[in-house]
N, C-alpha and C positions, 0 to 999 in steps of 0.2 A: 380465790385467795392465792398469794404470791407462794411459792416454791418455799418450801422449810429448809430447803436442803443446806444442811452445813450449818442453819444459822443459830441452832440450837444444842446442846450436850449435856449429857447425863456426867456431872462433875461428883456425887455421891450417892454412895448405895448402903443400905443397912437392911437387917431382917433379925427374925427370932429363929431359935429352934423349932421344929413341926414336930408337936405332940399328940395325940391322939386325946388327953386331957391335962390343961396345960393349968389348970386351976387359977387361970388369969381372968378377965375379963375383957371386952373386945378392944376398949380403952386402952390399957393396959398393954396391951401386946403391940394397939398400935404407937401408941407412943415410944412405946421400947425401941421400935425397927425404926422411928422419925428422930428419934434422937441419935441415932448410930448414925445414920443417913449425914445430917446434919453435918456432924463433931467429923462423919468422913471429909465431906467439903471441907473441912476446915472455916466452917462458918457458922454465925449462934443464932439465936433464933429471932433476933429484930434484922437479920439479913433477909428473912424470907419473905416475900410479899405475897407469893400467892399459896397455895392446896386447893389439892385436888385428891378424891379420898372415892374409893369403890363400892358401894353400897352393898353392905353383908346379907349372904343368905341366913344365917344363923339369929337375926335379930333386924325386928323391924322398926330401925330406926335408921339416920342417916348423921355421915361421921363429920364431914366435910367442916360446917361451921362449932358442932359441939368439940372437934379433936381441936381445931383452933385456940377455941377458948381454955379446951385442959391444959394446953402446952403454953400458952400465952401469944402465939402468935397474933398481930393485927393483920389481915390480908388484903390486900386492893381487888385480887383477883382469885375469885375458887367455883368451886363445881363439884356436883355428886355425878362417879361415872354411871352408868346402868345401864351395859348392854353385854349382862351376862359375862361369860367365858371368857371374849374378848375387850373386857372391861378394863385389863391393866395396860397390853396394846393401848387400846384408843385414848386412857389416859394418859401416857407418854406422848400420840399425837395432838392430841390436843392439849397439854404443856408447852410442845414446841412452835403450834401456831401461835397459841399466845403469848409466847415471849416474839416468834417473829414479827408480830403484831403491835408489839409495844407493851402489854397490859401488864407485862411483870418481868423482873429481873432476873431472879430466886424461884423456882416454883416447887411445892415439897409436894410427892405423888406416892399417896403409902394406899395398898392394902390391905386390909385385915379382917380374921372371920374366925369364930368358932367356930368346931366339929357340928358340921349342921345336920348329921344322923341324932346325935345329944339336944340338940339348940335348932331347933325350926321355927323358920319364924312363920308367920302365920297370913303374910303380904300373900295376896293372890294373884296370879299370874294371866292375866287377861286374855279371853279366846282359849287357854290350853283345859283350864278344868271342865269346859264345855263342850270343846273339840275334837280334843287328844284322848285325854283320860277316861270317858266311856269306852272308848276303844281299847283301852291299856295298853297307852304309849306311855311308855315313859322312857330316861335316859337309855334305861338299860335296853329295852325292848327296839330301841329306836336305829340307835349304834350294833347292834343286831341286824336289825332288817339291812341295816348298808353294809354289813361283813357279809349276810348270806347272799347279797346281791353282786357281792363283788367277784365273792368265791365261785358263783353260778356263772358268770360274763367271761370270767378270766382264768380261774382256776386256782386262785389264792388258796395258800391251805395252810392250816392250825399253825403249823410248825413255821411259817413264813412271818404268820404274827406274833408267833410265843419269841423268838428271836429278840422282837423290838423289847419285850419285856427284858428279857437275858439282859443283852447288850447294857440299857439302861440300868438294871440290878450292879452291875460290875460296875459302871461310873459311880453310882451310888455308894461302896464299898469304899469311894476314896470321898468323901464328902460327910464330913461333921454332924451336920444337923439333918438328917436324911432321916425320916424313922427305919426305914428298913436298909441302911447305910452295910451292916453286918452280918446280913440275912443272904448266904450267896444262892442263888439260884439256876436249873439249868432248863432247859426244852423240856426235857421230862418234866420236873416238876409243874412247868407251866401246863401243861396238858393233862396231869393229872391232879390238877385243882377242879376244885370243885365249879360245874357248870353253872353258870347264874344265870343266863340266857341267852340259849344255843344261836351260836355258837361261842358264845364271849365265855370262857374260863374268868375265877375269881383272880388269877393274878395278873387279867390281862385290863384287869378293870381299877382305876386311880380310888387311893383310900384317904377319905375325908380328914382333916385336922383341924388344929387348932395352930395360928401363925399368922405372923405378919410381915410385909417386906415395905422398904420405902426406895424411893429414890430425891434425889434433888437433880432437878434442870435447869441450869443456867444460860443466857445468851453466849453468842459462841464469843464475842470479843472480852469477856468476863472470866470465859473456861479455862484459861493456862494458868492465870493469877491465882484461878481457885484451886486448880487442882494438878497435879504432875501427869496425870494420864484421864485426860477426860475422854469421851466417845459419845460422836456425834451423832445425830439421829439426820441420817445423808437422804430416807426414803422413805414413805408411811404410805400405805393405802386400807381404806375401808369397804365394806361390802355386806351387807345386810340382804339376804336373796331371798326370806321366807321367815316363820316366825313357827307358825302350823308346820309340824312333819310331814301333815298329809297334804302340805302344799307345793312341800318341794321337788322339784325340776331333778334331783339327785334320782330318783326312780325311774326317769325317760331320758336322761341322757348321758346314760353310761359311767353315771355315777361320778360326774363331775361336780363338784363343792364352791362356793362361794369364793374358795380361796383363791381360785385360777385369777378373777378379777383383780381380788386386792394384791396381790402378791405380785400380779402384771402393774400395776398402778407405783405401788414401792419401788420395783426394779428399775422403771421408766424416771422414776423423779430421782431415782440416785444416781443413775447412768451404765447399771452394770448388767453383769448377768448370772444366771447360775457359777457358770466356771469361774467367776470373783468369789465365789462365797466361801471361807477357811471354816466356820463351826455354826449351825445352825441350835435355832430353841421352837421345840413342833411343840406347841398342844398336846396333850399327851393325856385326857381324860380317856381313852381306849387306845388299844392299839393300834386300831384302822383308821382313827384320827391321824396318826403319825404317816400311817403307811399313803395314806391319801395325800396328806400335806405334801410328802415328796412328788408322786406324779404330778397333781394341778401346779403345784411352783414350779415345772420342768425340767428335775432334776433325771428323770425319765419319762418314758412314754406313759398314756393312759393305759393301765392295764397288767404292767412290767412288775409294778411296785414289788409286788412277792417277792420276784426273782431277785428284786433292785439289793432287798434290806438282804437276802439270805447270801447274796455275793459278795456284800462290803459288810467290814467293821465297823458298826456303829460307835463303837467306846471311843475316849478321848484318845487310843492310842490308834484307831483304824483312820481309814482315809475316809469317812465320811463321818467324821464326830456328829451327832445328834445331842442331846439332853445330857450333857456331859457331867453334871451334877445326880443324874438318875432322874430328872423330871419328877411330873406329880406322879409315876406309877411308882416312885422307888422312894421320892425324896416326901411327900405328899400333898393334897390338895385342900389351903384354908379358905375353901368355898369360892366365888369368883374373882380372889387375890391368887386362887390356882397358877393362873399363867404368867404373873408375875414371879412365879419358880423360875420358868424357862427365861425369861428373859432376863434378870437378873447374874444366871449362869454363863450367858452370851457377855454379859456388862465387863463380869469378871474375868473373861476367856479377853476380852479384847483392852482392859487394862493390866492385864499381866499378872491375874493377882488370882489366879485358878487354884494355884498349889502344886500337888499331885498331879493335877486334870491337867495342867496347864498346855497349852497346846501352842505348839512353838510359832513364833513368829503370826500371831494370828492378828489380820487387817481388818477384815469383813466379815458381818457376822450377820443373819437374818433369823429375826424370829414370826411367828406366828402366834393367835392369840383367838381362838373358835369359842364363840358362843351361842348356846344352845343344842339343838340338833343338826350342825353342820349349817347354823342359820345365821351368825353373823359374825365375819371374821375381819381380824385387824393385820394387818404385814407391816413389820420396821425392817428396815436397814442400817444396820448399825457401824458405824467406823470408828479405829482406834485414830487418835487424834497423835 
């Protein structure tokens, strides 16, 4: 397929509040963030030809043609995403192919999901309850083994990951709809939460919600007309390296992650490199998610990370802004519409429309988008137009 680069933009963005129970329904919440989305574009809803919608952990069912039909849309073109974690990623990528492609003008890309500790849905996960789960993998246990593994190689320690939590807790502080927005946090308290699976602390681990977030893509010779600060989607790479925990390559080879690939794929098709990047959006379901996404994308070395986060300021006022809205450990996570947090955050950082957070002058922005257990990850490059 031809190069997306530049030919595609993010012209509107909308979302809800993150509640812990939001007394909505999955509907509900997403039509809330797709009509904000929309009325942002400055566009009504027989503009949009295509959706594209993230299949909920919390209910098994699938949104893509029923959200359609609640909202009134007719589509030429849609798809349910379903690849976990990195499911709001890959539905921004493949938005943009398909507008590069022809198939749609307009494409509306929301996710949404109840608090799926409340709301599980009951879809079975194929190969994991066979595989994994005798052995008792799970999230927690799994993002575990790769902190103890990293901290055994390198020397990472508590305090180097309770940091990413800090950092992010203070962005969160200037951000509206954050649930723990006003909850400030320091290194102490991080360490002195309660352990959920050594060595992961409870506040180093993302807390499930209820929310939704949308966007609208339009082709890029569309995006000035629609919108006064659109942002381009300049770079996209994918990477799916395992599914099984106990099949990944992260245990033999120094604990490098899928993202190394995609994120070399994104950089390569947008033309740039680390030193372009003004504000990043990491995956942020643990903290060693984050700390990881910096080494593999090359922002440092293999191994550094520790030292990397504990030298720089991650908040939107330090020189390496991260999750500048507080991500899903501060802001929360409405199940695999999670990483749709971060990216979202980058959207707003590069049209100017941050607030508080705002971070001056910002061009280039990359996010990331992990799903599973470090099993399949999405990279954008994002540009202010």
């Amino acid at each position: 397929m031809n190069s997306v680069r530049g030919k595609a933009a993010i012209t509107g963005i909308g979302e809800t509040t993150f509640q812990k129970n939001s007394g909505k329904n999955i509907f509900q919440l997403a039509s809330e963030a797709s009509v904000k989305a929309i009325k942002d574009a400055g566009l009504s809803l027989s503009d949009i030809d295509g959706i594209l919608t993230l299949s909920p952990l919390s209910e098994n069912c699938r949104l893509n043609l029923p959200l359609a039909e609640f909202l009134g849309i007719r589509p030429t073109y849609s798809n349910e995403i379903s690849v976990y974690g990195a499911s709001g990623g890959y539905a921004l990528k493949q938005a943009a192919e398909a507008i590069t492609a022809g198939a749609a003008k307009n494409i509306l890309v929301v996710g949404a999901d109840l608090n799926f500790l409340h709301h599980r849905s009951s879809e079975s996960f194929p190969f994991i309850a066979e595989y994994d789960r005798p052995f008792g993998a799970n999230p927690n246990s799994a993002y575990a083994l790769v902190s103890n593994l990293h901290s055994h190689l390198y020397g990472t320690t508590t305090e180097q990951r309770a940091k990413i939590a800090v950092d992010q807790r203070y962005n969160s502080s200037f951000y509206e709809n954050a649930m723990f927005g006003k909850k400030k946090m320091t290194i102490e308290d991080v360490i002195q939460s309660p352990v959920i699976c050594s060595p992961l602390h409870l506040f180093e681990i993302v807390s499930p919600c209820d929310g939704a977030l949308a966007f609208v893509v339009s082709c890029a010779e569309d995006a000035y007309s629609i919108s006064k600060t659109p942002v381009f989607i300049d770079g996209v790479g994918f990477y799916n390296g395992h599914l099984l925990i106990s099949q990944s390559e992260i245990f033999r080879n120094g604990v490098v992650t899928p993202i190394k690939k995609s994120s070399e794929d994104a950089f390569r098709m947008a033309g740039i490199t680390t030193k372009d990047v003004d504000v990043c959006g990491f995956y942020d379901c643990y903290t060693i998610a984050v700390l990881l996404t910096i080494e593999d994308m090359g922002f440092c070395k293999k191994g550094e990370g520790g030292r990397f986060v504990q030298e720089h300021d991650l908040t939107f006022k330090g020189d390496f802004p991260v999750n500048t809205s507080g991500g899903q450990l501060s802001a929360g996570q409405p199940g695999d519409a999670g990483g749709m947090v971060n990216v979202i955050e980058v959207v707003k950082q590069l049209m100017g429309r941050a607030e508080q957070r705002q971070i001056k002058e910002a061009e280039i922005g990359v996010v990331n988008t992990n799903g599973g257990y470090f099993s399949t990850e999405c990279t954008l490059v994002l540009r202010r137009g």
